[in-house]
N, C-alpha and C positions, 0 to 999 in steps of 0.2 A: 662733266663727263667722267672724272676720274671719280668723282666718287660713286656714280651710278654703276660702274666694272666694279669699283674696291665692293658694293653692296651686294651686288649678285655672285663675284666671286664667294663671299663670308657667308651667302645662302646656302650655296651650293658644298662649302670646306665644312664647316661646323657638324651639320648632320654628318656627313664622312667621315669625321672624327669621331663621332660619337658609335656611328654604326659600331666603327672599326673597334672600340674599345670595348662595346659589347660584346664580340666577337672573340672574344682573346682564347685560345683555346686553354682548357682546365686540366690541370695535369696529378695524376694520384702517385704519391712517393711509396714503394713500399723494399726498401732495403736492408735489409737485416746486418747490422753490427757488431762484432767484437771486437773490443780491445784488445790489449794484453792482458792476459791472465782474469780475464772478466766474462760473464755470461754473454749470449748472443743478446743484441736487443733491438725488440721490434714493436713500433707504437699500436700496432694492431690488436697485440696480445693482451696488454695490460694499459692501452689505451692513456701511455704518457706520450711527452711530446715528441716532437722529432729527435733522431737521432742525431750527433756532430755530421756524419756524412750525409742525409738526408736535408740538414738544416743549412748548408754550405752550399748544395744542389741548390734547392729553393731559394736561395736568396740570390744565385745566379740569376737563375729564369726570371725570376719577379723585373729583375732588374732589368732583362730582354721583354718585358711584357706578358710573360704566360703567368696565368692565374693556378696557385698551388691550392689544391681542396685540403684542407689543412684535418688531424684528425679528429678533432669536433664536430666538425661537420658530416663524418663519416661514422662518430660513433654510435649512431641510433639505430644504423643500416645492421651495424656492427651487432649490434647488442639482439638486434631481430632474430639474426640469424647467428648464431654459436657456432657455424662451423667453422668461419672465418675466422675466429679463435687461435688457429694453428701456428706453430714457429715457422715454419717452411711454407707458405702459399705456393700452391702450385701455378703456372700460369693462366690453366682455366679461371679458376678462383680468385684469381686478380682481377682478371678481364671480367666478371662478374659484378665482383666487387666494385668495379669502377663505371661498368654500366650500372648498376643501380644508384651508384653515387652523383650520377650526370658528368663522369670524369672523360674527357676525349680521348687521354692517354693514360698509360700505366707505364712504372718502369718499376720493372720486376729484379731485384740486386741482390751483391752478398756484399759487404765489405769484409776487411778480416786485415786487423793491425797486428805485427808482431814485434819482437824484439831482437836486435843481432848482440854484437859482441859490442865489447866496451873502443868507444876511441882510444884510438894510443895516446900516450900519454897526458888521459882526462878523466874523472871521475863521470864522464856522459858513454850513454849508451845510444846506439843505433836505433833507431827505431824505425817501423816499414810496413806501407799498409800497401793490399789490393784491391781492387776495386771491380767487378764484374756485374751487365746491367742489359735488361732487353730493354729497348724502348717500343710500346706493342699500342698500335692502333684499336680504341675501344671499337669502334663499328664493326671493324670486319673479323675482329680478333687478329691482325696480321704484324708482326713484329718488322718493325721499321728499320729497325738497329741493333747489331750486337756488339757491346759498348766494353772494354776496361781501360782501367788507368792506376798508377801507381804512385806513391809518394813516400816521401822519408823524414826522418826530422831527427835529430841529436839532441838528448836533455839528460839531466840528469836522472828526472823521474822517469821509469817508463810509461806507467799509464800518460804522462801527459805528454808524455817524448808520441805514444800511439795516437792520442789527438791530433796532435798536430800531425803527423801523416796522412789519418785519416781525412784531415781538413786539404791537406795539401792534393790529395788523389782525388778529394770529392769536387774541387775547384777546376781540375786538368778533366776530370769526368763531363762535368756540367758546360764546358768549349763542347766537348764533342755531341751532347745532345739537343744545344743549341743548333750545331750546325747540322745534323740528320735532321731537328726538327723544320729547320729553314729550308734546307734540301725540301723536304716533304709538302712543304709549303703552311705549315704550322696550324693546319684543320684538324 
């Protein structure tokens, strides 16, 4: 008898699982980056890979379940169409972009790392990034969430003192649009 329940239960679990993982909502990163003392960068324009803030986001969610359209898979869309080109996407032009891409969501960002002063008595500098991010429902074009977060880091180098901030802001970012997207109910 116990195993005729355990075989109907694993009828009925299996598929649910499987649905479920079908399901997983797709999500398009497009966050534009600076360093310190470095160019803006954005994989859209020149169609390298993720950014350190984009790549820190993503490996959150992955890790909560949600499926990142990575830009490969976007760059055919990409390449059709040349307006998408641009350093600043607007958020039409997301939301476009990410319907054509079959993405459920977009998260349209800036990041921007800087530098402060030197620690006292240490050859390390401050370093300090921002983070700012809509999180916008593909279907209806309706923005879920209006997201930032901040992080710091001390090194010697700057640029990699701004990594690491960047990394640190995009970590404390990617809590919060797990938890709007789970609020949301993650369709």
């Amino acid at each position: 008898m116990k195993r005729f329940i355990l075989c109907i239960f694993l009828l009925f679990l299996v598929p649910c699982l499987l649905y479920a993982k079908e399901i997983s909502p797709k999500i398009l990163l497009f966050i534009s980056e600076q360093n310190i003392e470095g160019p803006q960068h954005v994989w859209w324009l020149s169609e390298i890979d993720l950014s350190t803030t984009e790549t820190n986001i993503a490996n959150r969610l992955i890790e909560q379940g949600y499926e990142i359209l990575e830009p490969s898979s976007v760059t055919k869309v990409i390449k059709q169409r040349p307006a998408f080109r641009r350093l600043d996407l607007s958020e039409g032009e997301s939301i476009r972009l990410g319907n054509l891409s079959g993405a459920n969501y977009v998260i349209l960002g800036k990041a921007v790392a800087s530098a402060g002063s030197n620690v006292p008595q240490s050859n390390m500098r401050s370093c300090f990034a921002n983070l700012s991010a809509k999180l916008i429902r593909v279907k209806d074009g309706k923005v879920i969430a209006y997201l930032d977060a901040s992080g710091n880091s001390a090194h010697m180098d700057v640029i990699t003192g701004g990594k690491e901030a960047l990394s640190n802001a995009a970590n404390a970012l990617a809590v919060k649009i797990i938890a709007a997207l789970s609020k949301e109910g993650g369709s």
